[in-house]
N, C-alpha and C positions, 0 to 999 in steps of 0.2 A: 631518533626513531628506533629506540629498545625495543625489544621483545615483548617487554613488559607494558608497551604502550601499544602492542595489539589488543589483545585478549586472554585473559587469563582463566584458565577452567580447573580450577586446584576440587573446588564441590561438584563437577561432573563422576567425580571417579565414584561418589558416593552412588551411583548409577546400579554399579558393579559391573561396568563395562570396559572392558579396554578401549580409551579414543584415542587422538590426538590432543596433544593440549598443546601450550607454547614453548612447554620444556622440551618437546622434537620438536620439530619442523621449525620452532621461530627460535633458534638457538644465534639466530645472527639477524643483520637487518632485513626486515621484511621485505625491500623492495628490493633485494639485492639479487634476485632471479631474474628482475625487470621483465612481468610479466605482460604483456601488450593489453593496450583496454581496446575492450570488445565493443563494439558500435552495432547495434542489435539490426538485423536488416532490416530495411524499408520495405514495407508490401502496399503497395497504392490500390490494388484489387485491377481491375479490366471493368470499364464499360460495356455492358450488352443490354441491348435495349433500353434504354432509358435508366440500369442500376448499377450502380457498382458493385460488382461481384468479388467476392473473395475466397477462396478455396485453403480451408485447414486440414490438416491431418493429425488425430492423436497420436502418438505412437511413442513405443519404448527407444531410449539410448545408450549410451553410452558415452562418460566424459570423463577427462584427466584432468579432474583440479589439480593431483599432485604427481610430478613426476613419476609416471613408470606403474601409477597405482589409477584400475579402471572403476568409476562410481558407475552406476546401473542409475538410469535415469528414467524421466517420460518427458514430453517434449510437446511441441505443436510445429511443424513442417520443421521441427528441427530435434537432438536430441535431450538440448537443454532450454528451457522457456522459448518462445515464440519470437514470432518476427515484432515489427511497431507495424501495425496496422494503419493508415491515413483516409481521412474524408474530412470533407466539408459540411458545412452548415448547407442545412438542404437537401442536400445525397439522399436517395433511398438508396439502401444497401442491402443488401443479399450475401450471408455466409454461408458455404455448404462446409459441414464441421463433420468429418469422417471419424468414427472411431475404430481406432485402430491397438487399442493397448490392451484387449482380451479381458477386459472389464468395466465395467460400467461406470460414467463420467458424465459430467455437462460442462459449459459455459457460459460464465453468468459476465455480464454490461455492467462490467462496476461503474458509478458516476451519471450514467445515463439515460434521458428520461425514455419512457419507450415501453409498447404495449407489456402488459404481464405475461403472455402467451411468450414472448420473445426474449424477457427477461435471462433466462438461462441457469434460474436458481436451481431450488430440487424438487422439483416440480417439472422442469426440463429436463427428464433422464436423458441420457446420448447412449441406448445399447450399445453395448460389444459388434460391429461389423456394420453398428448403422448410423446413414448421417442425419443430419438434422442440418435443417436451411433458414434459419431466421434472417426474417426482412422485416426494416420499419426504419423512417425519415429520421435523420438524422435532426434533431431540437436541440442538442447543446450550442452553448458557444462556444468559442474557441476555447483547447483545456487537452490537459492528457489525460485522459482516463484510464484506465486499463481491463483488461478479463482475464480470470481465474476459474478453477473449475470450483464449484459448489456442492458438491457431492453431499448429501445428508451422510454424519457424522465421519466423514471421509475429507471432507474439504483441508484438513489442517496437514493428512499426511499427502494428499494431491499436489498442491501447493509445493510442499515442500519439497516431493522429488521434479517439480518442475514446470509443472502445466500452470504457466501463466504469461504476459505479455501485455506489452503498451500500445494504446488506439491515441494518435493525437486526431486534433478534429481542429479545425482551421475556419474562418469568417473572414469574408470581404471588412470588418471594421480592424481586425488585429493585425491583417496583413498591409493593411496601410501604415504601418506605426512606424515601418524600418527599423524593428528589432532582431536583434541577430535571428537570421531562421533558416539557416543552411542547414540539412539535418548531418550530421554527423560529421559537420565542419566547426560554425559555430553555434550550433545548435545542438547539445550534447544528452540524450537520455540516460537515464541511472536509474537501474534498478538495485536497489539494497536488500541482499538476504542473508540473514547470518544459520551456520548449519553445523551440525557437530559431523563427525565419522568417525569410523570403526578404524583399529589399526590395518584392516585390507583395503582400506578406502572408501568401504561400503556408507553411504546413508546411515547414523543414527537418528531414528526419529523417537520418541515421546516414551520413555522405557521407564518411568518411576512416576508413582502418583505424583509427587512435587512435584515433574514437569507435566502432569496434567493440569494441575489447579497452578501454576506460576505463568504456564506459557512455554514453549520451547523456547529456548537461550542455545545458541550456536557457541561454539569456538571458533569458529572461521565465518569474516563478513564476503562474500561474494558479490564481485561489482560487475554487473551481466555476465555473472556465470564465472570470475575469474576471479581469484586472489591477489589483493596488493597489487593492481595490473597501474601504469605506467601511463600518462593519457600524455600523449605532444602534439600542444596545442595550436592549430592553425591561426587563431586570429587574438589578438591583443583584448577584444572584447568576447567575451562568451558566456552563451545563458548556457546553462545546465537544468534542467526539466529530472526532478527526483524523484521518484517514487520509494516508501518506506515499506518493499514487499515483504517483511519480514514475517514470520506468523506471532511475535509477542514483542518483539522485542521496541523501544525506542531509542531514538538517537536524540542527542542535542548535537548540532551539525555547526561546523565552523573552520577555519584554517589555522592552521599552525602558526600561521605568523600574525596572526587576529587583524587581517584585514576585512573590511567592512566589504559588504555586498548590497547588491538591492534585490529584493523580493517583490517579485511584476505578478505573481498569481498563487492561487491557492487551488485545492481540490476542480472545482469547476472554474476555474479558467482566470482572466486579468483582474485583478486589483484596478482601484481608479485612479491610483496614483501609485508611484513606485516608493517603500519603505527600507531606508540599510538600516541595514543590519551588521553585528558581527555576530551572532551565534545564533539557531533557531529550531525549537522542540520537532519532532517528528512522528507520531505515534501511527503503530500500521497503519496501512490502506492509503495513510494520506501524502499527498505530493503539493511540492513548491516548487515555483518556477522563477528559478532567480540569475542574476548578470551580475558576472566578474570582471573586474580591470585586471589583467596580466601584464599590462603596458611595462612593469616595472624587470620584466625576463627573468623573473628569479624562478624558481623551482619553491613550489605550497605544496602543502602535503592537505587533502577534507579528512577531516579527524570527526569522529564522535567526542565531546567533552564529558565530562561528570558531573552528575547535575539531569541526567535524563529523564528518571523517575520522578514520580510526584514526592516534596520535602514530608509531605504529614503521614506517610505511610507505616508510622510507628516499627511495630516489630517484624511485621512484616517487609518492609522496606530495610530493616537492619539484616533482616537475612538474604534480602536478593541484593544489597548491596555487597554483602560477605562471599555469595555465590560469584561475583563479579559480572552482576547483571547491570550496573549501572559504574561504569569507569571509564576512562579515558584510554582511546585506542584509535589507530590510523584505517583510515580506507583505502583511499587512493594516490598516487599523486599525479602532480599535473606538471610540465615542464614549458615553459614558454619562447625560451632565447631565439627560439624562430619562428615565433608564431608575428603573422604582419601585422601591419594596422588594416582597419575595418571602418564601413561606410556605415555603418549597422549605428546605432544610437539608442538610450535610451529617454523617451519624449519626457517631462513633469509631467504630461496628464493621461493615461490608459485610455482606459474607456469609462461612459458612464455607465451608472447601475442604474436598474429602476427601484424607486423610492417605495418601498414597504411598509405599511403603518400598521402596528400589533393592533391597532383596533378594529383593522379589518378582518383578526383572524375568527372564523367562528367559534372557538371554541379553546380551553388548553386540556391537552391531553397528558396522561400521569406515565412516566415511565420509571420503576424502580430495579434496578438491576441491583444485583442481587447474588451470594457465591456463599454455599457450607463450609462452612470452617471444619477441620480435624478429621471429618472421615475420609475423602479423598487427599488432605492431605499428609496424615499422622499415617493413613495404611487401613484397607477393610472398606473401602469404595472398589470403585471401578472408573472412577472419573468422572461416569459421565452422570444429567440427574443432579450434579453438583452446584450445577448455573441456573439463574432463574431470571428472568422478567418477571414484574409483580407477580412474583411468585410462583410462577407457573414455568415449568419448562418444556421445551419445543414439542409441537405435538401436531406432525402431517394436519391432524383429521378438524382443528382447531382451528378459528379464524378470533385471532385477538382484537384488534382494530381496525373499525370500518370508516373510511374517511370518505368527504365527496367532495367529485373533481371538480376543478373551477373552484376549490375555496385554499383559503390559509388555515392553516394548526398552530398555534404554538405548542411545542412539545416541553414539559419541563421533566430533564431527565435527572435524577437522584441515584447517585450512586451510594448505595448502604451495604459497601463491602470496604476491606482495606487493603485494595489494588487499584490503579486506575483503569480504565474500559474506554477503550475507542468504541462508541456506537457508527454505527451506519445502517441507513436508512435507503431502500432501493426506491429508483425510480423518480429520483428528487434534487435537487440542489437549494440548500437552504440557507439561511443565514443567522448569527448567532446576535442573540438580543443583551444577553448575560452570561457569564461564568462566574463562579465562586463568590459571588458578590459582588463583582464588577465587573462596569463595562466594559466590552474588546476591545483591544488597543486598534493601532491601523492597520498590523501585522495581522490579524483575525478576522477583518474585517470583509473579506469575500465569500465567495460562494463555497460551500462544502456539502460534503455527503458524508464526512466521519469527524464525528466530534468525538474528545478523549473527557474524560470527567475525571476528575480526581476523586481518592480514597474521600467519604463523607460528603462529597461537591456535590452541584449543581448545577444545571446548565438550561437555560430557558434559547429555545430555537423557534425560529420560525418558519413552518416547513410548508411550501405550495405543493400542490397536487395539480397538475397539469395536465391536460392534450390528450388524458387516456383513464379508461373507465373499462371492468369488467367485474362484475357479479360474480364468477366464479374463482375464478384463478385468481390468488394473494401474490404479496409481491413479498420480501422478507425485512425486519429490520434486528439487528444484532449488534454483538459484540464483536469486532473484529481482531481478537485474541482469537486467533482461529481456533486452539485448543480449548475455548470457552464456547462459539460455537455451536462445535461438534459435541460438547457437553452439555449442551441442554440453555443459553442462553443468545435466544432465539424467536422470535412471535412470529404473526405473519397477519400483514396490513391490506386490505379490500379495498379497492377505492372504487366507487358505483356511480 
């Protein structure tokens, strides 16, 4: 576990910033501070009245990634990312969301099907000093989701000083399985963010056109808030629930010592059958929910591999390769010699899906995304204006696609840029019919809200529109390259 097998930022400095890179701070092994991993708190909210209530607060912090050096943060009931939120299938919930950070913010229900009025895009301002209380019945099934704030062209540096956080959501069918589900036993959340800083510790966010049009790339991965932290694990069997909060970056995820796992769910929730694995793509927004054997007590290290990026990425892909956007680096580790044995099991069969036929959808809808080449990224942009949905970039006053609820879409989404693009689609869980010419494997084969497309690719989806209809208020569908985003690659979808 070299230095060299964190992260390497040799093309940051062409910023003209002073950061850190791995020539200070990772001059030895990474985990040799043994810094504790953080188990993000449990909020189950209070019953009143028939809802489950939940009480946030935005507000500014303060946190020491690195010894003796204070980062300036924003937070939700905390200084760094939020609590894990909990409810059930069924719950109506009630958040009362305070804003408390002296500027104007929202909170958008990543994953989650649910009125447009409640959504929490940007369309949901949250004023400076005021709250905002969205309520609406909980319709997913069991699944992590998570909320971020959504700020029109704001979202990507929100995000990244911190406002964000995990909703699991739970069903009388997943909790019969006897799959490990102690939370913060052997039940483990993981949130992924990679982040640069300033030599006083401060926050680097987005400081050169190249990282407007590539994406932010961190020097340092953050596993809930902490660096290289140290996890000793309770139980011989354990799922880890991961979310890729990154704002660009992807991971190809696996152990060091390439043992095999099983992957029990994707974006919205279980798989029907459980698939191992040893390595597995991760592009933002999206989360796997997978179970490890540790029975064998040794000490793993979750590594990022090489290989994360899409192979046909041409010249572009040789440059964020060179940048060291796509290498092989450690996250965490995990230590087991006293972790016990476990009752917990994982079954051959999940849950079932319901069965989908593309010939029910009414219609296929065109989606072409879309990114200018040379002026925001050679210099004489602004970034933003850069990113496009067929052609068009985000525009408040614009309603791009008008879908109607109670039916299927197939969406076929074209990427004609040479990056790849997590799309995500609000208000939906859908399933993937094709990629790049071929069918999904079993590993692809659930419910999701963010599909990645490769440079040139293709990807035909089939998206339901569900339990909720408004004429006026859009929901959003994008790229989850948060710096693509806030740059202009972004529609906004009606469902009536």
């Amino acid at each position: 576990m070299k230095r060299r097998n964190f992260l390497i930022s040799g093309a940051v400095a062409t910023a003209g910033v002073a950061v850190f890179g791995a020539n200070s701070l990772y001059s030895y092994d990474i985990f040799k501070q043994k810094r504790k991993f953080a188990v993000p708190p449990l909020y189950e909210g209070k019953k009143i009245g028939g809802k489950r209530v939940f009480n946030l607060n935005l507000q500014k912090g303060e946190m020491e990634f690195f010894k003796g050096l204070k980062t300036q943060t924003i937070g939700i009931n905390a200084p760094f990312l939020g609590p894990t939120l909990r409810a059930k299938k069924g719950d109506m919930i009630q958040v009362n969301i305070k804003n408390s950070l002296g500027y104007d913010s929202t909170i958008h229900w990543h994953g989650f099907e649910l009125p447009a009025k409640m959504d929490g895009g940007p369309h949901q301002i949250i004023k400076n000093g005021a709250t905002w209380s969205p309520e609406f019945a909980i319709k997913n099934r069991a699944s992590m989701l998570w909320y971020h704030s959504h700020l029109l062209h704001q979202t990507g540096v929100q995000v990244y000083k911190g406002l964000a956080g995990l909703f699991i959501l739970d069903d009388d069918e997943s909790q019969n399985l006897n799959l490990p589900s102690e939370y913060g036993v052997d039940d483990i959340p993981i949130v992924l963010q990679d982040r640069n800083f300033n030599n006083d510790g401060s926050f680097r966010y987005v400081s050169s056109q190249q990282e407007k049009m590539m994406g932010i790339h961190g020097n340092y991965v953050l596993v809930n808030g902490v660096i290289a932290p140290t996890l000793e694990a309770k139980k011989k069997l354990t799922r880890f629930r991961i979310l890729n909060g990154s704002n660009a970056r992807y991971y190809l995820l696996g152990f060091s010592d390439n043992r095999k796992f099983q992957l029990i769910g994707s974006d919205g929730g279980l798989l029907e059958k459980p698939v191992t694995l040893g390595q597995i793509k991760l592009a933002p927004a999206q989360r796997i929910d997978i179970v490890v054997d540790l029975s064998d007590g040794k000490d793993v290290v979750l590594k990022s591999y090489k290989g994360a990026l899409s192979q046909n990425m041409g010249m572009m892909g040789m440059m964020m390769g060179n940048m060291g956007f796509d290498i092989e680096f450690d996250l965490m580790k995990i230590q087991s010699k006293d972790a016990k044995n476990s009752n917990a099991k994982v079954p051959q069969n999940l849950i079932k899906h319901p069965v989908w036929n593309p010939k029910d959808a009414v219609g296929v809808r065109n989606i072409v995304l879309q990114m200018r080449m040379g002026i925001g990224m050679m210099g004489g942009g602004n970034g933003e204006d850069n990113f496009f949905i067929n052609g068009k970039s985000m525009d408040m006053h614009r309603i791009d696609a008008i879908a109607k609820k109670d039916t299927f879409e197939i969406w076929k989404v074209v990427n004609k840029s040479p990056m790849a693009h997590p799309l995500h689609i609000h208000n939906t869980q859908f399933k993937t019919l094709a990629i790049n010419g071929r069918k999904p494997d079993a590993s692809e084969s659930g419910f999701m809200d963010t599909i990645s497309v490769d440079p040139m690719g293709i990807a035909y989806i089939m998206v339901p529109f569900r339990y909720y209809s408004d004429n006026k208020v859009p929901y959003m569908f994008h790229c989850h390259i948060l710096e693509h985003e806030d740059g202009g690659m972004m529609g906004q979808l009606l469902v009536t």
